[in-house]
SEBAKE-25314 format. One record per residue (C-alpha): x, y, z; residue in one letter. Coordinates in Angstrom, 2 decimals. Each point is the difference from the previous one (the first is absolute). Last residue first. Example, Ala and Ser with C-alpha at 12.3 -4.5 7.8 and 13.67 -1.06 7.14 Angstrom:
! SEBAKE-25314
<paza X="13.67" Y="-1.06" Z="7.14" residuo="S"/>
<paza X="-1.37" Y="-3.44" Z="0.66" residuo="A"/>
! end
This chain:
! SEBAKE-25314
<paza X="-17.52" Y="54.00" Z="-0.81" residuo="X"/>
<paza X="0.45" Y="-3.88" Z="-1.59" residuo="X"/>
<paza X="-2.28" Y="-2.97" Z="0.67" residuo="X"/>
<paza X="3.40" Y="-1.82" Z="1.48" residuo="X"/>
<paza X="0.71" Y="1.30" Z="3.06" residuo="X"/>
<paza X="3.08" Y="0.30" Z="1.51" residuo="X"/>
<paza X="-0.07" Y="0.21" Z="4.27" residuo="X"/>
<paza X="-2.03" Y="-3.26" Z="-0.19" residuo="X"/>
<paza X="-2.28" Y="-0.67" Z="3.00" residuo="X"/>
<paza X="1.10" Y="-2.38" Z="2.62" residuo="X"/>
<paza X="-2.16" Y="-2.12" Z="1.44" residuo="X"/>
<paza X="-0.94" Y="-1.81" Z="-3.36" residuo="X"/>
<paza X="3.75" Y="-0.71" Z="-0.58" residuo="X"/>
<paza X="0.19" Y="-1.57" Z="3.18" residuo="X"/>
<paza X="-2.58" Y="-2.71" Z="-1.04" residuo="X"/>
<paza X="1.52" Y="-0.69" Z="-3.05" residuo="X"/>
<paza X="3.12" Y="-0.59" Z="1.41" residuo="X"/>
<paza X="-1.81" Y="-2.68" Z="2.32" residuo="X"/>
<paza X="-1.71" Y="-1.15" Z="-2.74" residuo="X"/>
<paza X="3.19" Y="-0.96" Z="-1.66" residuo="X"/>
<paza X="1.71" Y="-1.08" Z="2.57" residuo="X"/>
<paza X="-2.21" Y="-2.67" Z="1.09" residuo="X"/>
<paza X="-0.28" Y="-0.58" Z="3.38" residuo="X"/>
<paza X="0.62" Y="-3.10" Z="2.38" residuo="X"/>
<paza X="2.04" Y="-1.24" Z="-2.15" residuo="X"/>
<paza X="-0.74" Y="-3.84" Z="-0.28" residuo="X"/>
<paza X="3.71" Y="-1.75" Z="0.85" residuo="X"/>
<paza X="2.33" Y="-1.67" Z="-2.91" residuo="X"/>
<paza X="2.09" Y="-2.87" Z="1.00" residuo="X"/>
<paza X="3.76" Y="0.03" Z="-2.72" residuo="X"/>
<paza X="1.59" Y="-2.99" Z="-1.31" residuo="X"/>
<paza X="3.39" Y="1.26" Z="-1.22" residuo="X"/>
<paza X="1.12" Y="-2.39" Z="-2.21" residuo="X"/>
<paza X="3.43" Y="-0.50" Z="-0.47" residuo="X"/>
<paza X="0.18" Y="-3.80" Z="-1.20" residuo="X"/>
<paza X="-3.46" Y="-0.75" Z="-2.00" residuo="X"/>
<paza X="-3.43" Y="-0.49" Z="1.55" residuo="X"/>
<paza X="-2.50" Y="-1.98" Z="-1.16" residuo="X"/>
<paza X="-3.01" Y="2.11" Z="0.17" residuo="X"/>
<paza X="-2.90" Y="-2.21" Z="1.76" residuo="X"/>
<paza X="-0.84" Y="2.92" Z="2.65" residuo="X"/>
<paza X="-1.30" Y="2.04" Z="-2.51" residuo="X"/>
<paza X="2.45" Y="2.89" Z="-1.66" residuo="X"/>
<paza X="-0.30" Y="4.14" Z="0.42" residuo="X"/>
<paza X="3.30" Y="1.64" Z="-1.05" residuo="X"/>
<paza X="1.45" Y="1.80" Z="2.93" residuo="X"/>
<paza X="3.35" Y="-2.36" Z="-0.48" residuo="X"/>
<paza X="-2.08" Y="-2.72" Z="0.01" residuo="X"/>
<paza X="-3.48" Y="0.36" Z="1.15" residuo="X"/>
<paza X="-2.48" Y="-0.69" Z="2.42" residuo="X"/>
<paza X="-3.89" Y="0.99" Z="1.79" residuo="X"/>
<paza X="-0.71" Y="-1.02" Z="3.77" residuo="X"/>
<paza X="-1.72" Y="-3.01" Z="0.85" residuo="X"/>
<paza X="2.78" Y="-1.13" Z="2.30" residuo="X"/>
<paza X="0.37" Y="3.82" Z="1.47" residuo="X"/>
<paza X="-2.85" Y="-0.37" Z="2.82" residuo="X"/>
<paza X="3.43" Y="-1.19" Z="2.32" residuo="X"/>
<paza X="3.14" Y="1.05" Z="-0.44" residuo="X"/>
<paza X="2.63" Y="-2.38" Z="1.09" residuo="X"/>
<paza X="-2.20" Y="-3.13" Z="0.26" residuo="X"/>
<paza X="-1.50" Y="0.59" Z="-3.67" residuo="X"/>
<paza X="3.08" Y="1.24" Z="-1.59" residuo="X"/>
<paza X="2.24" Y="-3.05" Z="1.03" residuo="X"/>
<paza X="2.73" Y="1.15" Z="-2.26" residuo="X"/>
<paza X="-0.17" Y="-3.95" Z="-1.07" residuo="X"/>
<paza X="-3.78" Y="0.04" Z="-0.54" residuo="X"/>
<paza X="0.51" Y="3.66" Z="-2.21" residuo="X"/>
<paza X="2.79" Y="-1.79" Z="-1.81" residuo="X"/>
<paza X="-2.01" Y="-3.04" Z="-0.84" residuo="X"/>
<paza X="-3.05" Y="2.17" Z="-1.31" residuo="X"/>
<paza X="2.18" Y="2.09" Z="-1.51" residuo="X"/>
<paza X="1.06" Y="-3.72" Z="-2.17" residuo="X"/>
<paza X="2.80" Y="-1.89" Z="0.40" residuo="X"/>
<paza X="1.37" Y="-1.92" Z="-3.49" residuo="X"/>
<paza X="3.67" Y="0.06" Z="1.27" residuo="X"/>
<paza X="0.13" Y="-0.36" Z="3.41" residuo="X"/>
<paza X="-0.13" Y="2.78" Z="2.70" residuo="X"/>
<paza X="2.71" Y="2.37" Z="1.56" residuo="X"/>
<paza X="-1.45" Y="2.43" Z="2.04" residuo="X"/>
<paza X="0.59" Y="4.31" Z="0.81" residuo="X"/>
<paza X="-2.71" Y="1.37" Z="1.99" residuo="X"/>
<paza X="-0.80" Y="3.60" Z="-0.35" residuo="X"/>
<paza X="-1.55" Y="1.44" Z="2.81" residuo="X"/>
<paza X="-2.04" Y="3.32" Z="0.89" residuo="X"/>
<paza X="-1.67" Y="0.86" Z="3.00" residuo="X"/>
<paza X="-2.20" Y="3.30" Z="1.16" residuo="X"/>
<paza X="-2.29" Y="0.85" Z="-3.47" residuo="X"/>
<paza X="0.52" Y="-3.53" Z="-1.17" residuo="X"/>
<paza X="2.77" Y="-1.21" Z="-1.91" residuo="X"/>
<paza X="0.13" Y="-3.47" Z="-1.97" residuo="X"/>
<paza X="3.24" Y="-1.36" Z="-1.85" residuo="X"/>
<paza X="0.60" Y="-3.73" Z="-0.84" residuo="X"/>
<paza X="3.15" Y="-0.52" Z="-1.45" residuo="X"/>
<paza X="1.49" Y="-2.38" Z="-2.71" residuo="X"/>
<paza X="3.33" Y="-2.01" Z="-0.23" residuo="X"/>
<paza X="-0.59" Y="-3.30" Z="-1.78" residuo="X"/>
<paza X="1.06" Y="-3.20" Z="0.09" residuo="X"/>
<paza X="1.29" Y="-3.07" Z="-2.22" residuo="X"/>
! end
């Protein structure tokens, strides 16, 4: 028996979602090897995975459907960065009253 699962990885200029049919009992580290992550975007092999944006490790067996899914380091966080703005800008409301 086989299953029908996808890899999907986007970086800020490329994505790709690669569709595969692996046996019964593969793993994401079997699906990221047969997507050929590591050749096709290289630094991403150590990078951080999940099913269906659910976090996993690499042993997960995966089940027919999965979408395997390569997650990239932001390069900022968006809550600091909101944070940040929010301190540039003073309120028009304030909140001590008249």
């Amino acid at each position: 028996m086989t299953l029908r699962v996808a890899v999907a990885i986007a970086l800020p200029d490329r994505q790709e979602v690669v569709d595969l049919e692996l046996a019964e009992g593969a793993t994401v580290a079997d699906a990221l090897a047969a997507a050929r992550v590591a050749e096709r975007f290289p630094g991403m092999e150590r990078a951080a995975v999940g099913i269906w944006s659910r976090p996993c490790a690499t042993d997960r067996i995966l089940r027919d459907g999965d979408r395997v899914e390569v997650y990239r380091e932001l390069r900022a966080d968006a809550k600091a960065g909101r944070r940040a703005r929010a301190r540039l800008k003073p309120s028009s409301r304030s909140r001590s009253g008249p």
